[in-house]
C-alpha positions as CSV (number, residue, x, y, z in Angstrom):
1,X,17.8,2.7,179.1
2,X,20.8,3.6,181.8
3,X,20.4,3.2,185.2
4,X,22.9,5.9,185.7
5,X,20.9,8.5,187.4
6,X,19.1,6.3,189.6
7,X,19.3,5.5,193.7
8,X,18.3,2.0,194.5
9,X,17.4,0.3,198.5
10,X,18.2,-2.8,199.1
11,X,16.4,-4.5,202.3
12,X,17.9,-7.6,203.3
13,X,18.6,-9.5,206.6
14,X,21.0,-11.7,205.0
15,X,24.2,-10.0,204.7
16,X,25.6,-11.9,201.7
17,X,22.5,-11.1,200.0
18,X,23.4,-7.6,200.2
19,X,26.9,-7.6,199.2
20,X,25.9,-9.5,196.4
21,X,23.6,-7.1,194.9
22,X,25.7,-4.0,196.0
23,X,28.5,-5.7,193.9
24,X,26.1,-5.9,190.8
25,X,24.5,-2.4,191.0
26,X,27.2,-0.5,192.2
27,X,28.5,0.3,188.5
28,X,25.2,0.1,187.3
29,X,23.1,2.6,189.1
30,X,24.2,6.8,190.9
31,X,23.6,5.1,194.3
32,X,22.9,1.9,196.2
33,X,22.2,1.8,199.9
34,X,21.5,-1.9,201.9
35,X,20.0,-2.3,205.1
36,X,20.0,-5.3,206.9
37,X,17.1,-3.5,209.7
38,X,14.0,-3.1,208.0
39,X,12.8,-0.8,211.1
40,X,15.3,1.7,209.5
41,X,13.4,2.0,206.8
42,X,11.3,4.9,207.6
43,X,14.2,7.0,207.9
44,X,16.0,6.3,205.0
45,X,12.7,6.8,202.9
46,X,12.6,10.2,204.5
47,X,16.4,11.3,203.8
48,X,16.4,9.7,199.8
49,X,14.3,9.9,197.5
50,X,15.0,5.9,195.7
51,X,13.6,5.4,192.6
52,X,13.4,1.4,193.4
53,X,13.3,-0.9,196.5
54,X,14.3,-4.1,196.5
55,X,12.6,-5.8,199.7
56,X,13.2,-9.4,201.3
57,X,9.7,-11.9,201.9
58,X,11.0,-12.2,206.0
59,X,13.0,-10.9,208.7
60,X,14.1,-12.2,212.2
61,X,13.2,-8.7,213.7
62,X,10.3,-7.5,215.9
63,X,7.5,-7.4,214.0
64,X,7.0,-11.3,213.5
65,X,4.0,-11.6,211.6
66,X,5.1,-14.6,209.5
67,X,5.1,-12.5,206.4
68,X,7.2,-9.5,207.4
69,X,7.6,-8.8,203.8
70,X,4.0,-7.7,203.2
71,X,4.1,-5.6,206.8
72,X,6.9,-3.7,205.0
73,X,5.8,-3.4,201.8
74,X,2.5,-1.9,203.4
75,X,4.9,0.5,205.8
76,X,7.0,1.8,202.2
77,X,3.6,2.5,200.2
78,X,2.3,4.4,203.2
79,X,5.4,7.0,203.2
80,X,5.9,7.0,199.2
81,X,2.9,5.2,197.5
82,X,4.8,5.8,193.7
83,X,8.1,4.0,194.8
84,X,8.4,0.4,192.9
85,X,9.1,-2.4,194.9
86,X,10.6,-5.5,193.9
87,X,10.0,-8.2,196.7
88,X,12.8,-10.9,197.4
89,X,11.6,-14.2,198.0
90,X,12.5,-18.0,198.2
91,X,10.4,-20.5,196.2
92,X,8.7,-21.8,199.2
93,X,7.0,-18.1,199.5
94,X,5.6,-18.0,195.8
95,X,2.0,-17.7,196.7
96,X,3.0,-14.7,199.3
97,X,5.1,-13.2,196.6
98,X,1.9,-13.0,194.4
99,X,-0.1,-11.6,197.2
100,X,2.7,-8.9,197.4
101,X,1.7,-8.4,194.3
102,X,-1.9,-7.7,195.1
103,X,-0.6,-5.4,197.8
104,X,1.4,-2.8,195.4
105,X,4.3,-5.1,195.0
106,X,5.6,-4.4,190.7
107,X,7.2,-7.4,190.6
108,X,8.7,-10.7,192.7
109,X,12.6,-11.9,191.9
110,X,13.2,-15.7,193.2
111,X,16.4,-16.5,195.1
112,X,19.1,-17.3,193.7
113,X,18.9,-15.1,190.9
114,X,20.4,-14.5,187.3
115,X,22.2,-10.9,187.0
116,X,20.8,-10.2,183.8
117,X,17.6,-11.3,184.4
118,X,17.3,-8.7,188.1
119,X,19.2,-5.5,186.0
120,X,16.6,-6.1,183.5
121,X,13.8,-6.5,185.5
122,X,15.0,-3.4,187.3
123,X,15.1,-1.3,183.8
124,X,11.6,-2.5,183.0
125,X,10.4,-1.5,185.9
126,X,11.9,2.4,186.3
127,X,10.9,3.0,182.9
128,X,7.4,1.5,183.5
129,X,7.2,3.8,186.5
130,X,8.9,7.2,184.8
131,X,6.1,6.2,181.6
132,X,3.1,6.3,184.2
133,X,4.3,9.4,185.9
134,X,4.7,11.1,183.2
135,X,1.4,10.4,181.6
136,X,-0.2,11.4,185.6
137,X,1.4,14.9,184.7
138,X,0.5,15.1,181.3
139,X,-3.3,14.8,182.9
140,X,-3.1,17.0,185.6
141,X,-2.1,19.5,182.6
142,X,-4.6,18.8,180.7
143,X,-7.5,18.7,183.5
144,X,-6.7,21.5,184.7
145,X,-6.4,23.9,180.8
146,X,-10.4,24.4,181.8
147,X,-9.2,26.5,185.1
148,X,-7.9,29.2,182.4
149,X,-4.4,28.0,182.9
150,X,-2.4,27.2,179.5
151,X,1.2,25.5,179.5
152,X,3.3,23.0,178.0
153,X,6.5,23.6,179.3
154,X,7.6,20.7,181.6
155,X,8.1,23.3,184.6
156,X,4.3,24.0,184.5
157,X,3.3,20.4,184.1
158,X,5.2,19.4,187.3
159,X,3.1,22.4,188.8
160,X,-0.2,21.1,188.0
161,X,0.9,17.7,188.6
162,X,1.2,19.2,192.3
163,X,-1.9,21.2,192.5
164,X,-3.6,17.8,191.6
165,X,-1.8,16.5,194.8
166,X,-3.1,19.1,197.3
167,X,-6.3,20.8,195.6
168,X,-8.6,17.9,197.2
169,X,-6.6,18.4,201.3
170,X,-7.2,21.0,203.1
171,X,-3.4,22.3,203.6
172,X,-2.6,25.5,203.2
173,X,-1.0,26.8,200.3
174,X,1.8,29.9,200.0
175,X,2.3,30.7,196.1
176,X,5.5,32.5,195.3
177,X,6.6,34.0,192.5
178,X,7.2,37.0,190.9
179,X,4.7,39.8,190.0
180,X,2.7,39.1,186.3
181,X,3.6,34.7,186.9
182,X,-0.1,34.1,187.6
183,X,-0.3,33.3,191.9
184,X,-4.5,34.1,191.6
185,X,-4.9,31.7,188.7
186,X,-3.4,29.0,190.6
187,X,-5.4,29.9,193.6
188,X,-8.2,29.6,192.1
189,X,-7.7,26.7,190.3
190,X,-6.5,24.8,194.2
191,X,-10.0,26.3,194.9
192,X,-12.0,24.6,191.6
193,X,-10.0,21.2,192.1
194,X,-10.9,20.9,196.0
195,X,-13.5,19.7,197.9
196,X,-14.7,23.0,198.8
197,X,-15.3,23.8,195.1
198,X,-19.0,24.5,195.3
199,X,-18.2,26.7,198.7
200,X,-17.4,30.6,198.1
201,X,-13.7,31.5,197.2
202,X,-12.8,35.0,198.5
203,X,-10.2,37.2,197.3
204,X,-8.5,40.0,199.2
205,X,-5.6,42.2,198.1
206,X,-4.3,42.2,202.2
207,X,-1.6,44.8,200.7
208,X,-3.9,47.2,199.3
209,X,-5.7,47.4,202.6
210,X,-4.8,50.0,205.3
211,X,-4.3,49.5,208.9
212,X,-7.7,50.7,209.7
213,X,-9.5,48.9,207.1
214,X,-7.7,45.7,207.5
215,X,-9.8,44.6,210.5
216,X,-13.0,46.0,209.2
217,X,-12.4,44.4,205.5
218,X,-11.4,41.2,207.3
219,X,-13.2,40.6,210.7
220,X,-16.1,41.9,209.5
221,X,-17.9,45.1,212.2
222,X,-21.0,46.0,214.3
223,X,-23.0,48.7,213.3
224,X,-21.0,52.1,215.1
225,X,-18.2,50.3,215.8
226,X,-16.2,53.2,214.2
227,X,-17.7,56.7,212.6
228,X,-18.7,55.1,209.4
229,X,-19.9,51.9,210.2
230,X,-23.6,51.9,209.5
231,X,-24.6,49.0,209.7
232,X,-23.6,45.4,210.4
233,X,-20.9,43.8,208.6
234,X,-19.8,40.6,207.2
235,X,-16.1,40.4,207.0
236,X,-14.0,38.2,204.4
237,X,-12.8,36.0,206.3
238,X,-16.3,34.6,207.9
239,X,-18.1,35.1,204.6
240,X,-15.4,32.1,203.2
241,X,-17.0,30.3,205.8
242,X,-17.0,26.7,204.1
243,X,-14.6,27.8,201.4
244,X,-11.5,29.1,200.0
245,X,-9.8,32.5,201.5
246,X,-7.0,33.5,199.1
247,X,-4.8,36.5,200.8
248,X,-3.2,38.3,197.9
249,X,-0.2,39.9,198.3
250,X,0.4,38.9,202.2
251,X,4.1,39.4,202.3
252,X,2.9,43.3,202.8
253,X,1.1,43.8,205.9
254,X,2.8,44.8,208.9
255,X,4.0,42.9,211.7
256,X,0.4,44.4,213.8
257,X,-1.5,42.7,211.0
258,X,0.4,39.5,211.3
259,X,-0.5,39.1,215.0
260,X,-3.9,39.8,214.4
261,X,-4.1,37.4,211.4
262,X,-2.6,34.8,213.2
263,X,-4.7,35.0,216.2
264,X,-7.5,34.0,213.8
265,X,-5.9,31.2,212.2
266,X,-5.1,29.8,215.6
267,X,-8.3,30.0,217.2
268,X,-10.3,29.0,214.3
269,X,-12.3,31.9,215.0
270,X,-13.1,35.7,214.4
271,X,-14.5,38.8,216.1
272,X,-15.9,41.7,214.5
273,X,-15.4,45.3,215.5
274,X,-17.7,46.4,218.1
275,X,-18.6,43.0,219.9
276,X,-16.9,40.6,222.0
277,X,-18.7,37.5,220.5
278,X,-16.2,35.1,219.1
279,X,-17.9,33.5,215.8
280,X,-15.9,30.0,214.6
281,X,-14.6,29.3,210.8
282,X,-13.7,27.0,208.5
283,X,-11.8,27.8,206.0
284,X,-8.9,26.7,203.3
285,X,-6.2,29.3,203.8
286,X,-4.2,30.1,200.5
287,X,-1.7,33.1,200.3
288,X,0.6,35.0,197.2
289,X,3.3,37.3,197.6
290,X,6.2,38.2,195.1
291,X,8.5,38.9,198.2
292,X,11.0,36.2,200.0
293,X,9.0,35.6,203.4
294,X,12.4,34.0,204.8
295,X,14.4,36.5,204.1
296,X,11.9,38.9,206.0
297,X,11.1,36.8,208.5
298,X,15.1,36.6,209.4
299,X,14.8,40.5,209.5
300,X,12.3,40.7,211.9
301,X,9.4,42.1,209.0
302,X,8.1,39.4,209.3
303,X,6.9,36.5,211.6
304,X,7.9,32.9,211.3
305,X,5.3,31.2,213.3
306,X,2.6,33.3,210.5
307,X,5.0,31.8,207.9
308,X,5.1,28.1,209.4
309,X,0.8,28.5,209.5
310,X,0.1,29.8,206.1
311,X,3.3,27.7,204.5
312,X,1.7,23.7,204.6
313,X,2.6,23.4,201.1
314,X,4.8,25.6,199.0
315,X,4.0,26.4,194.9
316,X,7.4,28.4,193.6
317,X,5.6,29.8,189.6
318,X,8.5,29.9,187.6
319,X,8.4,33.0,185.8
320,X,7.8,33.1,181.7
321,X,11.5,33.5,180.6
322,X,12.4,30.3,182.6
323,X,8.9,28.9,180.7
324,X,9.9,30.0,177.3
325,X,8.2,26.8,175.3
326,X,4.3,28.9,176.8
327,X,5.0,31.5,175.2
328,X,3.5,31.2,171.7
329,X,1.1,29.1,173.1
330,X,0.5,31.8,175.4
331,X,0.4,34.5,172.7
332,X,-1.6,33.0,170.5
333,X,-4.0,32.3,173.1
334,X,-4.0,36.3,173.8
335,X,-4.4,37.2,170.1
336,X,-7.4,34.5,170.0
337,X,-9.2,36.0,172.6
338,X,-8.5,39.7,172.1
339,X,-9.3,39.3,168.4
340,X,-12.6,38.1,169.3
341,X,-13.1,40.7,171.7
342,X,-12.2,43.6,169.5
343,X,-14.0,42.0,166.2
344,X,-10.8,40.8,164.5
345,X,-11.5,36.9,164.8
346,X,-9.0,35.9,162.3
347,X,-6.2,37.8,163.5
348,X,-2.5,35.7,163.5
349,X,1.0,36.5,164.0
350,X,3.7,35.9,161.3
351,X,7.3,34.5,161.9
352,X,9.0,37.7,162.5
353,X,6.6,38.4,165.9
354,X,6.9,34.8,167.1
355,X,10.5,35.2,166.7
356,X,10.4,38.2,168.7
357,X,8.6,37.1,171.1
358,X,10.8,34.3,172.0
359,X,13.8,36.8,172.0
360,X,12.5,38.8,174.7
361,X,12.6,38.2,178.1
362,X,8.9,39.5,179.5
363,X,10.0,41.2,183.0
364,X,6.4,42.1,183.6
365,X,6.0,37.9,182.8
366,X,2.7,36.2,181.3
367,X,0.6,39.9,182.4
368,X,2.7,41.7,180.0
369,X,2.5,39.1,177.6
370,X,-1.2,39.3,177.5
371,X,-1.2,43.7,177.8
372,X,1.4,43.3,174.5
373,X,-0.9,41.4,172.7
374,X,-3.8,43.0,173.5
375,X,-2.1,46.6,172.3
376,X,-0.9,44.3,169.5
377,X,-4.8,43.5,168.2
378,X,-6.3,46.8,169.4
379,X,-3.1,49.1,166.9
380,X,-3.0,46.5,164.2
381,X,-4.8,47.2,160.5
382,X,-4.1,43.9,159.3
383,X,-5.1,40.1,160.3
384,X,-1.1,39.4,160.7
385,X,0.6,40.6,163.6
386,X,4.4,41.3,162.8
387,X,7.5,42.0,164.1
388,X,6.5,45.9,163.9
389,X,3.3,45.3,165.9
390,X,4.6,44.0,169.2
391,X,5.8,47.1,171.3
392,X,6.9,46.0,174.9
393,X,6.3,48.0,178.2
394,X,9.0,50.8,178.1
395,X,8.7,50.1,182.5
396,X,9.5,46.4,182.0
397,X,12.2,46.9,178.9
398,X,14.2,49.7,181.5
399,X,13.9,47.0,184.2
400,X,15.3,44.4,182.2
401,X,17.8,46.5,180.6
402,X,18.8,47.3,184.1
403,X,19.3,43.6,184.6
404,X,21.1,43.0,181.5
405,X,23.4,45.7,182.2
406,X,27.7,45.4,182.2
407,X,27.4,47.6,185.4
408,X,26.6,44.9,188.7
409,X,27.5,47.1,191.2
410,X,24.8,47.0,194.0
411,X,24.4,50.2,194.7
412,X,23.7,51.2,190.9
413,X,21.1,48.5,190.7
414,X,19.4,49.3,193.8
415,X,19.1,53.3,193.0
416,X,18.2,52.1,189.3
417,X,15.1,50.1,191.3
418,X,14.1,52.8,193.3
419,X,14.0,55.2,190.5
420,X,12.0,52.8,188.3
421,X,9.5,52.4,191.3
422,X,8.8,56.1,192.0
423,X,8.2,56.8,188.3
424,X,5.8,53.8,187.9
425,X,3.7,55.3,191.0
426,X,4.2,58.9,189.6
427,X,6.1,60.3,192.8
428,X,4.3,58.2,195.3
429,X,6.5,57.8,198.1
430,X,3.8,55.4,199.9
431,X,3.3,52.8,197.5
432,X,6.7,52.9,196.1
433,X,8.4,52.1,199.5
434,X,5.7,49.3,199.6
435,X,6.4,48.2,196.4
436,X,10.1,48.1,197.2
437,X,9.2,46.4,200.4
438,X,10.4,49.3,203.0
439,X,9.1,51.7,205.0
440,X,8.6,55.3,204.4
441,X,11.8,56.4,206.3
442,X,13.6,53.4,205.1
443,X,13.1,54.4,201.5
444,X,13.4,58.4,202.6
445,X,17.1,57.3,204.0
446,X,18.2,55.7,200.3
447,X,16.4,58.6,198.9
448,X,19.3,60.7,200.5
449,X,22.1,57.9,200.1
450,X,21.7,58.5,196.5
451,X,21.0,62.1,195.9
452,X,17.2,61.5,194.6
């Protein structure tokens, strides 16, 4: 195995000690960075991420508690509890160094020490470490295939690995990604994982919802608080009470929304419509959107202290061409259920469609994976998809023509957009220009930039 990718810490009050091993590593290993102050080592945990720290048994520094080496080996497994330490130690501190052990430690190296026998020690113990984390994905893949999410691809194991992470705190969770990637699958796996699993987990599509209807569908109202309010009602935020709130689509409600929103977050609380009676809430707060928050919130559309609240944790979904070794698995999955659904049980696809699966680039992502397949099984008259058999959305194969076209002038691309927008909402200027992200007058004003 090479050490060539790998940044190591040395911690050492004695300076010779550190030259020495800086000598050995530094043609060994990417990086190597020695501190004589252990105090500093906070920081530099923060700024790198190592992949090994070698740590001395004692210090002459402020801490003093006869074993420094334990007080620090404690302080790095606090701030990075998968880091391997190797402790330093003279042979009058053996029954520490096996304590240290005990404590996290992976292993113990006796001063002075053979070369050979520390790069090799060091080897073991990377690989050890790179073995076990790998295996810890591997299972956070594989716990969570029952939450209706399949994958294989190493991008999607790292994102389960994470979910694993967070699904049992209580941070909240912003999912990006792009339309079709699968932003409510994940949320509702965060919800299945946590510990609020046997709570209620309440989905709203915020950008479907109007500006009237957004307090009402959210807040909750009093009976004749507004014309049609007939009687008393329980809004979604308070009846996730307990639970999981997933806001779908957020990146689409207006800057009156997102003061209102984050006045609930804040206080912890909500009002309905019609009374003044403040009534408290607990909730896990997880939001979607396809659209780049930041580069919204930089043009004022939207607001950064709603972004910095809703944004504890960030999950970027890769989407399915960047994911390419899901997509048989993801197909075959499709034509396994869709089969059974439309009384064609044994129904397969032949080389010729996985080959032309794995050709395309899926725009729409795994949504239009799973509509192509399901068109696939429903047209077919035989048990063997082919080639012939797939036919991709003519919406998403313009779109991605567009994309793959010699012609990367801006303006083309953006008037291509728009165009492709308004014909997928047959004319309507009000979703499209929310689709598009804009407002009516914005998307009226490119309307006339480009003759449309």
């Amino acid at each position: 195995m090479s050490l060539k990718n790998t940044c190591i810490l040395v911690i050492d009050d004695d300076p010779d000690v550190l030259i020495a091993v800086r000598l050995l590593l530094k043609t060994e290993v990417k990086k190597v960075v020695t501190e004589k102050n252990p105090e500093n080592l906070p920081a530099l945990l923060r700024e790198t991420n190592f992949d090994l720290v070698l740590l001395d048994m004692n210090f002459k520094s402020s801490i003093n508690t006869g074993n420094e080496g334990l007080y620090w080996l404690k302080r790095i497994k606090e701030l990075n509890k998968t880091v391997p330490v190797i402790m330093i130690t003279a042979y009058g501190d053996i029954d520490l160094a096996v304590r240290s052990l005990k404590e996290g430690a992976s292993d113990f190296l006796l001063k002075p020490w053979h070369n050979e026998k520390l790069l090799t020690n060091i080897e073991e113990i990377i690989q050890k470490t790179k073995r076990a984390d790998g295996a810890a994905r591997k299972d956070a893949a594989e716990n969570l295939i029952g939450t209706e999410l399949l994958a294989e691809s190493e991008a999607m194991k790292n994102i389960f690995f994470k979910l694993e992470k967070i699904a049992p705190t209580d941070a909240n969770i912003l999912i990006l990604g792009e339309n079709g990637t699968g932003k409510d699958l994940i949320a509702k796996a965060i919800h299945q994982k946590s510990l609020r699993a046997k709570q209620p987990y309440i989905k709203v599509d915020v950008g479907a919802l109007t500006e009237t209807l957004f307090e009402s569908e959210l807040f909750g109202h009093k009976k004749g608080a507004f014309t049609d309010a007939r009687e008393d009602r329980v809004g979604r935020i308070e009846a996730a009470n307990g639970g999981t709130l997933f806001l779908d689509e957020i990146g689409n409600i207006t800057l009156q929304q997102q003061a209102k929103l984050l006045s609930v977050l804040q206080n912890r609380q909500v009002i309905r419509l019609g009374t003044n009676q403040p009534i408290p809430i607990d909730i896990r707060l997880i939001c979607a959107t396809n659209m780049p928050l930041q580069e919204l919130a930089n043009e004022n559309r939207f607001r950064k202290d709603l972004i910095y609240r809703i944004n504890t944790v960030e999950i970027m979904l890769p989407p399915l061409r960047a994911r390419k070794d899901d997509i048989i698995l993801l197909a075959k999955h499709f034509a396994k259920q869709y089969g059974a659904k439309y009384r064609k049980p044994s129904i397969e696809l032949d080389k010729s469609a996985l080959d032309k699966l794995m050709k395309y680039a899926f725009p729409g992502n795994v949504r239009e994976l799973q509509y192509t397949m399901e068109r696939a099984v429903i047209m077919s008259d035989d048990e063997e998809l082919s080639e012939k058999d797939l036919l991709f959305s003519p919406i998403e194969a313009t779109m991605s023509a567009t994309h793959e076209q010699d012609n990367f002038n801006l303006s083309s691309i953006e008037k291509n957009t728009i165009l492709l927008v308004i014909e997928k909402h047959n004319g309507n200027i009000s979703k499209a220009a929310k689709e598009l992200g804009l407002t009516r007058t914005a998307l009226y004003r490119r309307l006339s930039k480009y003759d449309i």
